[in-house]
C-alpha positions as semicolon CSV with decimal commas, in nm:
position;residue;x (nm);y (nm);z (nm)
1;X;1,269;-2,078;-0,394
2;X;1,415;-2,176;-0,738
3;X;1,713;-2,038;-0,839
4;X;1,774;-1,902;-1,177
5;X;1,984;-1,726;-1,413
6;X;1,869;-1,340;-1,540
7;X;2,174;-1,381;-1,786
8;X;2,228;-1,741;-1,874
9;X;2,436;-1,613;-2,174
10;X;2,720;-1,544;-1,969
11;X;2,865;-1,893;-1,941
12;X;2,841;-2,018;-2,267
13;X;2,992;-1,665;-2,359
14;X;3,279;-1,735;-2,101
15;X;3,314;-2,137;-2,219
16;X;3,389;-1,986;-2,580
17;X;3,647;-1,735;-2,445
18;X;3,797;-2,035;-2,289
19;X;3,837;-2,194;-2,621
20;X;3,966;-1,918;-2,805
21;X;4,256;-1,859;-2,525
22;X;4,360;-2,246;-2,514
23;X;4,308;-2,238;-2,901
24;X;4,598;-1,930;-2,910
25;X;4,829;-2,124;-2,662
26;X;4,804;-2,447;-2,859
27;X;4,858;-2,259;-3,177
28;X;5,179;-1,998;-3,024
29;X;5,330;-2,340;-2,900
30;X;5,302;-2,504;-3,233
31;X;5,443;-2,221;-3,406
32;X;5,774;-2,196;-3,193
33;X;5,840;-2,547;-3,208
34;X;5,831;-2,528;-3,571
35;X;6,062;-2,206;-3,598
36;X;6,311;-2,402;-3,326
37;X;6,281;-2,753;-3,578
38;X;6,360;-2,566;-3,864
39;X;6,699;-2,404;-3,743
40;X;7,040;-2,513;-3,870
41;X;7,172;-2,598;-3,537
42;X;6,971;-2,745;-3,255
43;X;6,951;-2,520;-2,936
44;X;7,088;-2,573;-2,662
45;X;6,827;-2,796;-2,349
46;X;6,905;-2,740;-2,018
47;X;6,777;-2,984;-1,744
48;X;6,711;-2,943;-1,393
49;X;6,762;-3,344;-1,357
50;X;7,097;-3,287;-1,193
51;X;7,066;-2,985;-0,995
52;X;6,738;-3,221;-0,844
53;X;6,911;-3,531;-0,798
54;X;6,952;-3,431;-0,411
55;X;6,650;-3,602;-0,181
56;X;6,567;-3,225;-0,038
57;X;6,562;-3,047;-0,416
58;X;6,320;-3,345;-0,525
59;X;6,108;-3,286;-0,242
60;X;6,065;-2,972;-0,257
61;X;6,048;-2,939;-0,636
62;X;5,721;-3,227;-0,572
63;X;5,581;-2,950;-0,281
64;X;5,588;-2,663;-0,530
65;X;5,434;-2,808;-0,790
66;X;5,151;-2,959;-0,600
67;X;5,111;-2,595;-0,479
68;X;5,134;-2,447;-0,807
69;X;4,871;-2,688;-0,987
70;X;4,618;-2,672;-0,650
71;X;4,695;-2,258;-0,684
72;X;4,606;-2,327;-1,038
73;X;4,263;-2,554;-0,975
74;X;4,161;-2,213;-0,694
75;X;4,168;-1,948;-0,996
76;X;3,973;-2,172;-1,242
77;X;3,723;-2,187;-0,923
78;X;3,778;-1,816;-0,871
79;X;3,707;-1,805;-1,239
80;X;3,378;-2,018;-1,264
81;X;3,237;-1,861;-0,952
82;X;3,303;-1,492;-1,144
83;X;3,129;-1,636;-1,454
84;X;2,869;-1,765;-1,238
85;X;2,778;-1,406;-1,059
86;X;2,758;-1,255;-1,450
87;X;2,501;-1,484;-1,500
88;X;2,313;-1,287;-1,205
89;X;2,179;-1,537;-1,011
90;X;1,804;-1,475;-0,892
91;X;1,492;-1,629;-0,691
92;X;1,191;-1,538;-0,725
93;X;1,014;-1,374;-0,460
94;X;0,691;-1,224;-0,328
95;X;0,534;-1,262;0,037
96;X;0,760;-0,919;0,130
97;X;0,603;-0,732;-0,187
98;X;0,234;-0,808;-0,061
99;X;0,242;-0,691;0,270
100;X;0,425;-0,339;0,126
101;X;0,088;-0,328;-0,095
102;X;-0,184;-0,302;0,099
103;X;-0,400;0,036;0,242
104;X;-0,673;-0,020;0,494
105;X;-0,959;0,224;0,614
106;X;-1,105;0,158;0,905
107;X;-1,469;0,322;0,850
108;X;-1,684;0,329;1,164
109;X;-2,062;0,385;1,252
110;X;-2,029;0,639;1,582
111;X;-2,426;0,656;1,608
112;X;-2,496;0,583;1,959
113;X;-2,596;0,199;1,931
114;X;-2,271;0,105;1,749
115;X;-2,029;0,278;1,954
116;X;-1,956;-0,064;2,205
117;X;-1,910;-0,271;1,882
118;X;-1,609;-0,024;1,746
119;X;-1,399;-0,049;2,041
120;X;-1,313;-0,385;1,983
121;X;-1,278;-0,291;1,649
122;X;-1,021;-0,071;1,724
123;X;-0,921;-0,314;1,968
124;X;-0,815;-0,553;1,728
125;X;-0,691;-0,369;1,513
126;X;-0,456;-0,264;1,844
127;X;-0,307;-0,599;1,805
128;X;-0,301;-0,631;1,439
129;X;-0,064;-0,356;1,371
130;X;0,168;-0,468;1,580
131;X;0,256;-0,742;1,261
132;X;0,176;-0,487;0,959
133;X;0,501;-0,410;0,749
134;X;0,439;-0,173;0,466
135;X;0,024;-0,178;0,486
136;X;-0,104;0,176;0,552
137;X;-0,366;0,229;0,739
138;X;-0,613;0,528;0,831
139;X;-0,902;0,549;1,063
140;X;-1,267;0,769;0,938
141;X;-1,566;0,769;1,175
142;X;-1,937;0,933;1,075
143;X;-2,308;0,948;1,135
144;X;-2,446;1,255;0,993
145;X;-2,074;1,395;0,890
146;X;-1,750;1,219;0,851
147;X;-1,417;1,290;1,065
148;X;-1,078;1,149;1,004
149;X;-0,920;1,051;1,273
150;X;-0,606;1,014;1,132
151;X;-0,542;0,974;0,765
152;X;-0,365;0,687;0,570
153;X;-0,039;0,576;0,718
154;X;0,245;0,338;0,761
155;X;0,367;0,547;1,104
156;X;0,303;0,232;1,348
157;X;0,356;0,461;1,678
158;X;0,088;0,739;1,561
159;X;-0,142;0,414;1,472
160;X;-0,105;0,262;1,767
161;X;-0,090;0,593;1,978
162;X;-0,440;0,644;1,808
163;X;-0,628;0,334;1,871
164;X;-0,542;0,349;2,197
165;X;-0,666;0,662;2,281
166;X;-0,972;0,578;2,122
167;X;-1,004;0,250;2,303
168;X;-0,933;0,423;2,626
169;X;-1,239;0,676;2,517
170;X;-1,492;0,430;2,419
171;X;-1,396;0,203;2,738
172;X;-1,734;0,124;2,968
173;X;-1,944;0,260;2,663
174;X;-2,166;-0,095;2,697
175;X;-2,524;0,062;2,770
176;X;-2,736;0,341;2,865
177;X;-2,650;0,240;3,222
178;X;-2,276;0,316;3,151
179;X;-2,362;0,604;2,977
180;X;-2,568;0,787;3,257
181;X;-2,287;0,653;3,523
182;X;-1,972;0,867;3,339
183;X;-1,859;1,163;3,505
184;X;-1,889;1,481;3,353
185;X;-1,515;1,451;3,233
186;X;-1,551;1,091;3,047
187;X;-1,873;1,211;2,843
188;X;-1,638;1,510;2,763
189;X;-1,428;1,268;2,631
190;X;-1,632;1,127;2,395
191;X;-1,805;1,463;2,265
192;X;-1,465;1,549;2,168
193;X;-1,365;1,190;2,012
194;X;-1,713;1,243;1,836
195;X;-1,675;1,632;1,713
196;X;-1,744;1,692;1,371
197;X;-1,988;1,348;1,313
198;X;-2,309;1,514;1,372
199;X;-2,306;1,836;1,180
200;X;-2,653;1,756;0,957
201;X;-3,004;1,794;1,220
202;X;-3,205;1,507;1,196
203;X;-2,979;1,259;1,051
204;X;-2,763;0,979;1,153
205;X;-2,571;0,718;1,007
206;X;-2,584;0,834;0,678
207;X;-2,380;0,507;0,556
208;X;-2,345;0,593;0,196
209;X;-2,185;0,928;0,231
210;X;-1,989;0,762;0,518
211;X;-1,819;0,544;0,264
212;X;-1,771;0,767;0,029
213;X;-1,559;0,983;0,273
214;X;-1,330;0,655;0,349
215;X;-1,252;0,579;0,025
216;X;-1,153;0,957;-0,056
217;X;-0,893;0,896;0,164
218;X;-0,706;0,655;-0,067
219;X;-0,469;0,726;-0,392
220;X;-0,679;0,716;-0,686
221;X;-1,031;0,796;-0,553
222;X;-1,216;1,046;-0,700
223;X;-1,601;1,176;-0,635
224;X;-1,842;1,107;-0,955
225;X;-1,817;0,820;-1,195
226;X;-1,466;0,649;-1,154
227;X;-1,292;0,589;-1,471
228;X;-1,002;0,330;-1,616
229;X;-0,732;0,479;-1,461
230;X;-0,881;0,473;-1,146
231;X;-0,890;0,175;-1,120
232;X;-0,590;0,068;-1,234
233;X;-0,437;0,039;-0,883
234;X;-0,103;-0,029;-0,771
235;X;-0,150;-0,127;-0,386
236;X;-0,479;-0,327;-0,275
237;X;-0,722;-0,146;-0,139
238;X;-1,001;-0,229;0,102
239;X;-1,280;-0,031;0,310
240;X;-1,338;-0,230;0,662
241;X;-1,715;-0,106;0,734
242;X;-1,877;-0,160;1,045
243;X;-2,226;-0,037;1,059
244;X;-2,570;-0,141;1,193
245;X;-2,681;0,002;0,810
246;X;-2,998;0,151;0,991
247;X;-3,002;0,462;0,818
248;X;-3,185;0,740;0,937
249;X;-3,205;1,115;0,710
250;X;-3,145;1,193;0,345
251;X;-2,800;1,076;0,262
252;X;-2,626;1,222;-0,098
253;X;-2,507;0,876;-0,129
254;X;-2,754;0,552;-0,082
255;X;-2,500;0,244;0,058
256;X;-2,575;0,108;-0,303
257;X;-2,438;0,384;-0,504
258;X;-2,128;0,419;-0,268
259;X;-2,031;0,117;-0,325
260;X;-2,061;0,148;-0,698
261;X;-1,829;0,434;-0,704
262;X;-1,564;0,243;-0,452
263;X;-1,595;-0,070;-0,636
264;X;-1,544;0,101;-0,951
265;X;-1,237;0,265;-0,845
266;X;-1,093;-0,008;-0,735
267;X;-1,179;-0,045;-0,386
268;X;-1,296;-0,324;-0,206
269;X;-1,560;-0,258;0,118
270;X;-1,541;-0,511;0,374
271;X;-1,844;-0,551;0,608
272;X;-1,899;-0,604;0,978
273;X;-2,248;-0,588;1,094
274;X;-2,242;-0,372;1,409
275;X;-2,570;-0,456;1,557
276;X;-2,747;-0,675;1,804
277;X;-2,794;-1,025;1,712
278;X;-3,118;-0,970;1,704
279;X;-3,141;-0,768;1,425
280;X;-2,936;-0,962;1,203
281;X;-3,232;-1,094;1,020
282;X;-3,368;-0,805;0,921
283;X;-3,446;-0,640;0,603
284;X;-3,144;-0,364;0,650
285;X;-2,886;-0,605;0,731
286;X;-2,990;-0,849;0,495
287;X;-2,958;-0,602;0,205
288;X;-2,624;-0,523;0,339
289;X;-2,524;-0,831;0,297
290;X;-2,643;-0,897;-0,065
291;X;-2,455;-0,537;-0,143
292;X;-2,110;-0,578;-0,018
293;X;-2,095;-0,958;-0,143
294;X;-2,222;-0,790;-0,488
295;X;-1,926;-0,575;-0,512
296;X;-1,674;-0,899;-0,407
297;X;-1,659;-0,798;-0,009
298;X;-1,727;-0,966;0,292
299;X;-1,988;-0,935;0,501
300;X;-1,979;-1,140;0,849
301;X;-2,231;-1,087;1,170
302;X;-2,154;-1,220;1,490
303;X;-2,314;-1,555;1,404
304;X;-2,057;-1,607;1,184
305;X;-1,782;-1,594;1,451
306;X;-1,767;-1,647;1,874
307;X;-1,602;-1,270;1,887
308;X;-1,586;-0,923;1,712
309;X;-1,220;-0,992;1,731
310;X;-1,270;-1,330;1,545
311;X;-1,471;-1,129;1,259
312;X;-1,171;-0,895;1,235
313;X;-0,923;-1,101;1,200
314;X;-1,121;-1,342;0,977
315;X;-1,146;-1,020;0,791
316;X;-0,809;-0,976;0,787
317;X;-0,726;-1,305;0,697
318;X;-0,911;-1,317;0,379
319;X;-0,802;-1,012;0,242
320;X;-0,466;-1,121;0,262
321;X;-0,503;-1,409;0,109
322;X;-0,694;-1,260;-0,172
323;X;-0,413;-0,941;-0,234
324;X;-0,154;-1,256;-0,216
325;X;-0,353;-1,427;-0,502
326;X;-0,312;-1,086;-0,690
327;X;0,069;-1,027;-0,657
328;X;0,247;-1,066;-0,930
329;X;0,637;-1,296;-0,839
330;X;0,933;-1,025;-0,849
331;X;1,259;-1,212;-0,985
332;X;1,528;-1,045;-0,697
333;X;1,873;-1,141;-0,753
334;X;2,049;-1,382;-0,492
335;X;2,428;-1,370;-0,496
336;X;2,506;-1,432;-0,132
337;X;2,634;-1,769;-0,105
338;X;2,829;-1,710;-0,469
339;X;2,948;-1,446;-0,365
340;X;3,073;-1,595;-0,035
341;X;3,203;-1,916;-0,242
342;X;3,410;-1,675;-0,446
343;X;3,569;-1,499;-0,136
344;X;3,634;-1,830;-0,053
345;X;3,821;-1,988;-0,311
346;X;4,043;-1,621;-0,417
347;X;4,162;-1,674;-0,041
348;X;4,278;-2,036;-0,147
349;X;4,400;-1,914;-0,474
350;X;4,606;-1,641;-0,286
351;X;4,751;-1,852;-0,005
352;X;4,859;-2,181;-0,238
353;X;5,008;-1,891;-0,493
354;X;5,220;-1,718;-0,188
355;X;5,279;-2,030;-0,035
356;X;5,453;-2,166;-0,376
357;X;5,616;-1,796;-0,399
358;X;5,850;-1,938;-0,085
């Protein structure tokens, strides 16, 4: 980091002090030794030369002045070091500002066919937030109806506390097999994981209105046509969708007009195709695609990567580097090793000045 100076006045302010005091000095010495010149009788001079003519006086005359002079060179260090910290000495700095700026929604498709592909989601994200400092994060799953699961945070041990349990509830969801093999307290479980996503009959994953509920839970969101200030945001926001987009019911919101609203509030919607492989050609995911790269997301299938884990965190990955792009350098002031230097050098000053006292 490059160091500079928030007040580089300071010195050339302190050089020109400098000048005026030696300027005084010069002149007050000048002055008396024309007032003593101009006197009838000379004064008197004393000399030390014969109460030093001893070996010991000389020597120790030569010890205190090489004191006095090095006690002398410690407060003109003391002196430039001072100067030095008015000047406010500063780096510039910003890798700690981005990570303190970003708010993530996790916004999962709990329809039936989707629900093995958002536990390792939430799986990742598991390990992920073990290395967040200052993102906030919140957790929304729907199909028919949306449910927070918990709302946008920086509380680590909640987060964490959260994902797990939902891992832990999702766990041997794989196939219908799995399904019809849970006991009665496991599929209990999940009903009560699920609560509150299937309130509308004969709809599910209403993907629109799902996104619409994720992005009303971040600052700045509002329902209807986003305006200026909206999106005028001061942290970087960003949607992680995972979906199948197989839509099935009369949604308020079509995926397209959701992410019009989002986008124009500010919000960016990430997408992870939660489907089988198989289906990654066809019509729904391909316009998912072409939406969410529309609006400046990304959109990645499990072609695109060996894991779900290795979409996530390629996910992850480029949405940090894109709010990094974004931040804007803070100048943060850096007077540690000055300051130390300065500590320094007034204990010099103060041990050659005590040690000449003697």
């Amino acid at each position: 980091m490059t160091l500079s100076w928030q007040w580089p006045w300071a010195a050339p302010a302190a050089a020109l002090g400098a000048i005026a005091f030696v300027a005084l000095v010069v002149a007050g010495h000048a002055l008396h030794a024309r007032r003593h010149a101009s006197a009838d009788a000379p004064a008197p001079v004393f000399s030390l030369d014969d109460d030093l003519a001893t070996e010991r006086a000389a020597m120790l005359m030569r010890r205190w002045r090489r004191l006095t002079r090095a006690a002398a060179a410690m407060l003109a260090v003391v002196l430039a070091l001072a100067v030095a910290l008015l000047a406010r000495p500063s780096v510039i700095a910003g890798g700690e500002e981005r990570s303190a700026r970003r708010d993530i929604v996790l916004c999962l498709d709990v329809s039936g066919s989707t629900l093995p592909y958002d536990r390792e989601v939430l799986e990742t994200y598991q390990s992920l937030v073990s290395r967040f400092q200052g993102e906030r994060i919140g957790l929304s799953i729907f199909n028919s109806t949306s449910r927070t699961v918990f709302p946008l945070t920086d509380d680590y041990d909640l987060v964490a506390d959260q994902l797990r349990q939902a891992v832990e509830t999702l766990r041997g969801v794989e196939t219908q097999e799995d399904i019809d093999a849970m006991s009665d307290e496991q599929y209990q479980r999940i009903a009560d994981w699920l609560e509150g996503t299937q309130n509308r009959r004969n709809a599910t994953s209403l993907i629109g209105d799902g996104v619409v509920s994720c992005a009303a839970m971040l600052p700045g969101f509002a329902y209807g046509s986003a305006t200026g200030a909206q999106s005028a945001r001061h942290r970087a926001a960003s949607i992680v969708l995972a979906t199948d987009n197989v839509v099935s019911g009369d949604p308020s919101y079509t995926l397209a007009e959701a992410l019009d609203l989002v986008h124009g509030a500010g919000i960016t919607v990430d997408g992870l195709f939660s489907g089988p492989k198989s289906s990654e050609s066809d019509e729904t995911t391909t316009q998912m695609r072409d939406l969410i790269e529309a609006h400046d997301g990304t959109f990645l299938t499990q072609s695109d990567g060996t894991t779900v884990e290795s979409l996530v965190r390629e996910i992850d990955r480029r949405r940090i580097a894109r709010d990094e792009s974004d931040v804007k350098a803070a100048v943060v002031d850096a007077p540690g090793w000055w300051t130390l230097a300065l500590a320094l050098a007034l204990a010099g000053f103060v041990a050659f000045a005590w040690r000449s006292r003697r």
